[in-house]
C-alpha positions in Angstrom: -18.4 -91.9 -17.3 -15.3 -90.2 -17.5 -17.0 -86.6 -17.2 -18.7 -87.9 -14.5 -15.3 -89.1 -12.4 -13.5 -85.9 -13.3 -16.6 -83.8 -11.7 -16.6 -86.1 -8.6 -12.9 -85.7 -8.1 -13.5 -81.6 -8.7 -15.6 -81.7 -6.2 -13.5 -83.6 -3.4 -10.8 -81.7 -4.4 -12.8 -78.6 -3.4 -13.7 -79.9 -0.2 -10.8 -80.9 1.0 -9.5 -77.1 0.1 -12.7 -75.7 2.4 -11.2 -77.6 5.3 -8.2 -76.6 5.4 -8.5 -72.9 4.6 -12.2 -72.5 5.8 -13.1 -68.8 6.1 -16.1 -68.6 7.9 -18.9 -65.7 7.7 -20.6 -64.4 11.2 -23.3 -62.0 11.0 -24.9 -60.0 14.0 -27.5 -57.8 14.0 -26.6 -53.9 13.2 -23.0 -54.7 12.2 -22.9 -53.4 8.7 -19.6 -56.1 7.8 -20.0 -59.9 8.6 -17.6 -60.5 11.4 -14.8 -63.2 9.5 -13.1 -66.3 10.8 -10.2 -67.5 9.1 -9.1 -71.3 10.3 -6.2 -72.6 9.9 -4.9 -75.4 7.4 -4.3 -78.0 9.9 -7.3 -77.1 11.7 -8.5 -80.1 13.9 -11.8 -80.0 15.8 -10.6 -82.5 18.2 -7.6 -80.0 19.7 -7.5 -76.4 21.3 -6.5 -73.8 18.8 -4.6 -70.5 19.7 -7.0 -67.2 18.0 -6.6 -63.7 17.9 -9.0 -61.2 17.3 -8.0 -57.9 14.7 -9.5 -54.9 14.5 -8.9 -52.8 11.5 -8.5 -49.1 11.0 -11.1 -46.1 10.2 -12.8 -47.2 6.9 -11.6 -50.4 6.9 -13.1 -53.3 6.6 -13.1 -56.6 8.3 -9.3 -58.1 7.6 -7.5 -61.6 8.4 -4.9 -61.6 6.1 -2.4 -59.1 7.5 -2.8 -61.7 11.1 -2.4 -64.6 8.6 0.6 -63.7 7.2 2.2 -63.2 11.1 0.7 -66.4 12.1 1.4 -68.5 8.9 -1.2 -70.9 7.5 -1.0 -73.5 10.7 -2.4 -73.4 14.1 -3.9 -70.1 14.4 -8.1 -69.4 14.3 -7.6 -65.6 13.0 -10.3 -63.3 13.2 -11.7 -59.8 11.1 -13.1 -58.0 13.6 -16.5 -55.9 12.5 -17.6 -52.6 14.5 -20.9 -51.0 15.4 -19.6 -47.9 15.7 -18.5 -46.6 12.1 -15.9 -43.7 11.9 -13.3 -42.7 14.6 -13.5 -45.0 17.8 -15.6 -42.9 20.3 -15.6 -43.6 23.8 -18.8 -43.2 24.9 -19.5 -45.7 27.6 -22.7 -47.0 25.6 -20.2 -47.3 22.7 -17.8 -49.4 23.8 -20.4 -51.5 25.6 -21.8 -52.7 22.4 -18.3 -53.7 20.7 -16.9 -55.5 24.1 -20.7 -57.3 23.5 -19.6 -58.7 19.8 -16.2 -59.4 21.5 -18.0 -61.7 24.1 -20.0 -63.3 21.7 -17.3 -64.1 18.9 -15.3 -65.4 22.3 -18.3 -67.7 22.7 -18.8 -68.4 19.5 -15.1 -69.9 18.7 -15.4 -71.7 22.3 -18.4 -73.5 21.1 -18.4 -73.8 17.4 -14.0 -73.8 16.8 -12.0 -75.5 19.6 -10.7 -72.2 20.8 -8.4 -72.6 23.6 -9.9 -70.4 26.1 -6.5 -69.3 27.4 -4.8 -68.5 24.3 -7.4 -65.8 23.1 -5.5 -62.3 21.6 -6.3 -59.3 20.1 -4.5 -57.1 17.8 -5.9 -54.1 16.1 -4.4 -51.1 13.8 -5.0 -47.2 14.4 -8.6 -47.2 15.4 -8.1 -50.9 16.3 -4.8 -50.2 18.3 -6.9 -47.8 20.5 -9.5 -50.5 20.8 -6.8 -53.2 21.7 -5.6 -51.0 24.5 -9.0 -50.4 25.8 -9.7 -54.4 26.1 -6.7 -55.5 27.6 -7.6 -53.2 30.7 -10.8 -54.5 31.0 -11.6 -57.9 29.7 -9.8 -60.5 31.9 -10.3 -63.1 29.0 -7.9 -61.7 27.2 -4.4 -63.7 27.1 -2.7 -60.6 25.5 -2.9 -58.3 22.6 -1.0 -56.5 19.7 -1.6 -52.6 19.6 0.0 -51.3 16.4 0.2 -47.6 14.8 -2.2 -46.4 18.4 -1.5 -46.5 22.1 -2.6 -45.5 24.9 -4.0 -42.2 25.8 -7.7 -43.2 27.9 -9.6 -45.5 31.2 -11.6 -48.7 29.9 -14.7 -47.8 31.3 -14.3 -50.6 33.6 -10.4 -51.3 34.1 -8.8 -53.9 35.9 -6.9 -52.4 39.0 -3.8 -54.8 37.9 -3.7 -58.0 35.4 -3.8 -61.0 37.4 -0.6 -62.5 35.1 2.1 -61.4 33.3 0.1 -60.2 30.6 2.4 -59.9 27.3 1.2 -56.9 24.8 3.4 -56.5 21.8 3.4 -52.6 20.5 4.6 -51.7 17.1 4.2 -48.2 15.6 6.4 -46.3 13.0 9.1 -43.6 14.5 7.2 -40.9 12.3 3.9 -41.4 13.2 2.3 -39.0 15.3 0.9 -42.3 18.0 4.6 -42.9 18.6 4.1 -41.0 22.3 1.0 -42.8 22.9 2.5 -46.2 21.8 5.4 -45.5 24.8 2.5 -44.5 27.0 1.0 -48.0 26.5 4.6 -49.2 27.0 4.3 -47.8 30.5 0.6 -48.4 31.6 0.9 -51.8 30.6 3.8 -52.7 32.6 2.0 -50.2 35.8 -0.9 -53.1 34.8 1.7 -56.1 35.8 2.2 -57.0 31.8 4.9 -57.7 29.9 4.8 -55.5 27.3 7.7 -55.5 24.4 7.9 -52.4 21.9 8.9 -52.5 18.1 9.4 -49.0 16.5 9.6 -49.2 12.5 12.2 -47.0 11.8 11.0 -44.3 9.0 7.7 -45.1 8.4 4.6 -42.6 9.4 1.0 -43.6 10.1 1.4 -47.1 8.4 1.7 -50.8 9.1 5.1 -52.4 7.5 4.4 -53.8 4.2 6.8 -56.6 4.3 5.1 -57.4 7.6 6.5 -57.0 11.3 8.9 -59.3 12.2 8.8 -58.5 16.0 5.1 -59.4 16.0 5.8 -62.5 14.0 7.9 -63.5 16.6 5.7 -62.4 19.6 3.2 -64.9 17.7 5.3 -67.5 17.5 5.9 -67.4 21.0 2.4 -66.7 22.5 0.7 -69.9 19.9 3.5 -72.5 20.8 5.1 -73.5 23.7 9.0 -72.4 24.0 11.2 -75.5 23.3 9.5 -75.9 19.8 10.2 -71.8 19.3 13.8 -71.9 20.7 15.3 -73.6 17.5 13.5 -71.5 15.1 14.8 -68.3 17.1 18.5 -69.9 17.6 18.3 -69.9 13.4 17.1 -66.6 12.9 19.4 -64.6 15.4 22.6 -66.4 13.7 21.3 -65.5 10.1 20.9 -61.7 11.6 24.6 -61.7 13.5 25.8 -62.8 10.5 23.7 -60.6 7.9 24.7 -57.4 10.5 28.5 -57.6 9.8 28.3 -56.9 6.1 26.8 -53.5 7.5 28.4 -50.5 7.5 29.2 -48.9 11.3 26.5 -47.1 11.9 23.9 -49.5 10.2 24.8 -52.0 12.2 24.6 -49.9 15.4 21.3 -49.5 14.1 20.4 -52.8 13.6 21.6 -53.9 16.9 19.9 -52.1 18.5 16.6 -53.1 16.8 17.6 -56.8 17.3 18.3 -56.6 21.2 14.7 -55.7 21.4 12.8 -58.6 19.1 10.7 -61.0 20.9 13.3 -63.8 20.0 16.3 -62.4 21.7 14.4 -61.8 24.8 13.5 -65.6 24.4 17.2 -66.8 23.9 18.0 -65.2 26.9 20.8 -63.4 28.8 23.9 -65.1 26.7 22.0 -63.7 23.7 21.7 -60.4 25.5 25.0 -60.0 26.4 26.6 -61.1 23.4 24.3 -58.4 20.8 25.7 -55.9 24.1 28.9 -56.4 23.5 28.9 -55.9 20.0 27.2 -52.3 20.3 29.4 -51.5 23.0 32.4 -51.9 20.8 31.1 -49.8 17.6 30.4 -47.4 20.3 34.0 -47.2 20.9 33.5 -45.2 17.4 33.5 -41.3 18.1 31.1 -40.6 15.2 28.5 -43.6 16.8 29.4 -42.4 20.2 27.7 -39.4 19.9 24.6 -41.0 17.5 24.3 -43.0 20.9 24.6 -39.8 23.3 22.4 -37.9 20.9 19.1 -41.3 21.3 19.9 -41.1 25.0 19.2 -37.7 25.0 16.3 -37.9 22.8 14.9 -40.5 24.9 14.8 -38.4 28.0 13.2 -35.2 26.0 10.0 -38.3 25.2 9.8 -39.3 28.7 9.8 -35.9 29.7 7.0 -35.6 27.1 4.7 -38.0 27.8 4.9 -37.5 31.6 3.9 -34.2 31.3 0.9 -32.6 32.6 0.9 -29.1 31.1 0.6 -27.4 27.6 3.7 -25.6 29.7 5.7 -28.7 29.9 4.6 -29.7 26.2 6.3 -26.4 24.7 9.5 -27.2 27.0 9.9 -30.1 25.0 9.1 -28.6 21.8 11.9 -26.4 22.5 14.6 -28.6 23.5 13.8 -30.6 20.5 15.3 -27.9 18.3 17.7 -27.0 21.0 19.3 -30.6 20.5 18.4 -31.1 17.0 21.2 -28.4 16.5 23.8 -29.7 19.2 23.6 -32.8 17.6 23.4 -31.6 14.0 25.8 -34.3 12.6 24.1 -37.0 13.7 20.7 -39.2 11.8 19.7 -38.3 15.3 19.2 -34.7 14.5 16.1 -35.6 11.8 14.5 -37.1 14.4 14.7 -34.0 16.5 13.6 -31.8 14.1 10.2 -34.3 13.5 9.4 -34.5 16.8 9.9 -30.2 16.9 7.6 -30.3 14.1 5.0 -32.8 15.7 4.8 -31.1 18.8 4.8 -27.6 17.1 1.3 -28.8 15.5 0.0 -30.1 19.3 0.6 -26.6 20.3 -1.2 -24.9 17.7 -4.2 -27.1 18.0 -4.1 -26.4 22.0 -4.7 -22.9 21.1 -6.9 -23.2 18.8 -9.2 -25.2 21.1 -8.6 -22.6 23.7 -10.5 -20.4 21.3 -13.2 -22.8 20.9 -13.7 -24.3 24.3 -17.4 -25.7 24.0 -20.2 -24.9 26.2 -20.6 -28.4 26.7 -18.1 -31.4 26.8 -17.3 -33.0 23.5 -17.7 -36.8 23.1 -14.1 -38.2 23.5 -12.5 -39.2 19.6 -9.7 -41.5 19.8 -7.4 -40.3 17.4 -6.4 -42.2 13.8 -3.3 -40.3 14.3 -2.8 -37.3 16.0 -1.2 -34.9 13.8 -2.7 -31.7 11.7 -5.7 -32.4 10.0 -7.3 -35.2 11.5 -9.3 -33.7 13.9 -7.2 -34.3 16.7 -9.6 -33.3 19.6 -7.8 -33.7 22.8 -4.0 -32.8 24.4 -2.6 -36.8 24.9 -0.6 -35.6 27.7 -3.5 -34.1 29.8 -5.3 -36.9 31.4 
């Protein structure tokens, strides 16, 4: 009798575990991973839940935890994206007619089968996911907005949207050392030329790599997108205090640094121009500082030298820029600045070798186009990202 009981209660406890952290198998034909669907813990049939959509790297597999742990355990439908296409994204039209085919019919799927909210559908994606991200916010109106992280933008959807109909938010995060960091300003840039409202997070020393304690602008950017604003403001209100606060136990130039990282975050955009002016203020006085005075004259400088870059047009204009990243790498020796420099002399020194190298190789026929994983030595990189 009592065996009996403890198995009954086993098995309710089990079931009420299922519904509230259901993760859901969806298999298509030719798809060599199940698509996954991860629901959330408060997951109620009878209201419209927020989703979005991640697509991982080369060799990876179908993923919903790194979206879980943005999107915390509550309101979110988070889905592991699967691929037809195995390897390095390739852009053959027939290609990417077959992926934006599963994306239709996962869209479908969680209309029918999860109370998707139909205007509240995202998707986020990493390296070969990024570039797929970019590719289907320019074409598939469906989309409410998307995260493009460690990729960017470098290439047409096959059938683009002249301009997005809305203010289209896209959150880009991508580490200062990773050789996508150009692209991921280009999709800064096309995005907005799109009408959207992208916002950019750079992770500060990392390469080719997705934080491991997570992204806290993309958290943000989450919070925001899945709830509506007054319920967000007090949470963001909290957090910028606990930063202000955190940043003046800093030393000068950390908190310059950190600053200038927080001005950017989802939340202070949110709090609005009193927040704005405030985090402003504060930089412009450590800027009062010689020694941070010319940190900040040596990223202004810097920033020009990577619009110049990817603006240009020419494997001319490419090793102008290679050159003036030594040339200020040297004026501005003193400075963390100058490491920078010397990274991006380094990166574009390896673009410039590969240019010739293909010159040498030019095929008889055009090449399939391979988005890059990350384009730097060894991976095959196939095409100059500043020639369209």
């Amino acid at each position: 009798m009592l065996t009996s009981l403890i198995m009954r209660l086993l098995i309710l406890l089990a079931l009420v575990s299922s519904l509230h952290a259901r993760t859901i198998e969806l298999r298509f034909p030719g798809l060599t991973y199940p698509v996954q669907v991860s629901l959330p813990e408060n997951f109620d049939p009878a209201k419209k839940h927020p989703a979005i959509l991640y697509y991982h790297g080369t060799n990876g597999r179908p993923d919903t935890q790194i979206m879980r742990r943005e999107t915390g355990e509550n309101d979110w439908i988070v889905v592991g994206m699967s691929y037809f296409q195995k390897g390095p994204l390739q852009l053959a039209p027939e290609n990417f007619s077959k992926e934006t085919s599963l994306y239709r019919s996962v869209r479908e799927h969680l209309l029918t089968k999860y109370s998707l909210n139909p205007r509240k559908l995202y998707a986020a994606g990493f390296s070969k996911g990024g570039w797929m991200t970019d590719l289907l916010l320019q074409q598939e109106v469906t989309l409410a907005g998307g995260a493009i992280l460690g990729a960017g933008h470098l290439y047409q959807a096959p059938r683009p949207q002249k301009r997005y109909s809305f203010k289209k938010p896209v959150f880009i995060g991508v580490g200062r050392l990773d050789g996508n960091y150009p692209p991921s300003l280009k999709a800064l840039l096309h995005h907005r030329s799109l009408g959207g409202d992208p916002i950019m997070e750079t992770w500060a020393g990392l390469a080719h790599e997705y934080p491991q304690d997570g992204s806290t602008g993309l958290r943000q950017w989450l919070a925001i997108q899945g709830h509506p604003a007054g319920t967000v403001t007090a949470e963001a209100k909290k957090e910028m205090e606990t930063k202000l606060v955190l940043n003046k136990s800093l030393n000068s130039l950390a908190r310059w640094h950190s600053l200038k990282e927080l001005r950017e975050l989802p939340f202070t955009n949110l709090l609005g121009e009193e927040t704005t002016t405030e985090i402003d203020t504060h930089i412009a006085a450590l800027e009062k500082d010689p020694f941070i005075q010319k940190e900040a004259a040596a990223l202004k400088q810097q920033r020009r030298i990577l619009a110049k870059e990817i603006k240009g047009t020419s494997l001319k204009s490419l090793q102008e820029v290679n050159f003036a990243y030594l040339d200020y790498a040297d004026r501005f020796k003193e400075t963390h600045q100058s490491k920078l420099y010397l990274h991006d002399y380094e990166r574009t020194s390896t673009l410039i070798k590969s240019f010739k190298v293909q010159e040498k190789k030019a095929p008889t026929r055009p090449a399939p186009i391979q988005v890059p994983s990350s384009p730097s030595s060894g991976n095959g990189f196939p095409v100059n990202p500043l020639i369209r």
